[in-house]
Steps between C-alpha positions, in 0.01 A plus 500: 500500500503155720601188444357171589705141527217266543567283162757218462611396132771232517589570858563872432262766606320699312466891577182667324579848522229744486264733596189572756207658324244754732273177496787326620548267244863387432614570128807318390754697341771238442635138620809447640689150609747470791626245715473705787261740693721755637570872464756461230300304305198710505700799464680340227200433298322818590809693347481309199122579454548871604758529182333319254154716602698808466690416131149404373369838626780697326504272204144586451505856567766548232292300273190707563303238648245543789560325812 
């Protein structure tokens, strides 16, 4: 996963979090907002996405559901 802060909404930035393809493309994942660009807040927001990724994986395995 990487993260990008190149947006500003309101005079916070924007992370796009997200994934590189083999053609290199950049697929978005999920947005975050911070008002700063440092390791806490990228770790901050990456921890959030890592949990919520990983209770939609169970939720669906329970459920039966392909991924």
């Amino acid at each position: 996963m990487d993260a990008s802060y190149r947006l500003v909404l309101e005079g916070y930035g924007v992370f796009l979090f997200g994934a590189r393809a083999v053609d290199h493309k950049f697929h978005i994942i999920c947005m975050g907002v911070g008002s700063t660009e440092d390791t806490a807040a990228h770790r901050s927001m990456y921890e959030a996405v890592v949990t919520e990724v990983e209770r939609l994986e169970l939720d669906r395995t329970l459920r039966g559901i392909d991924i």
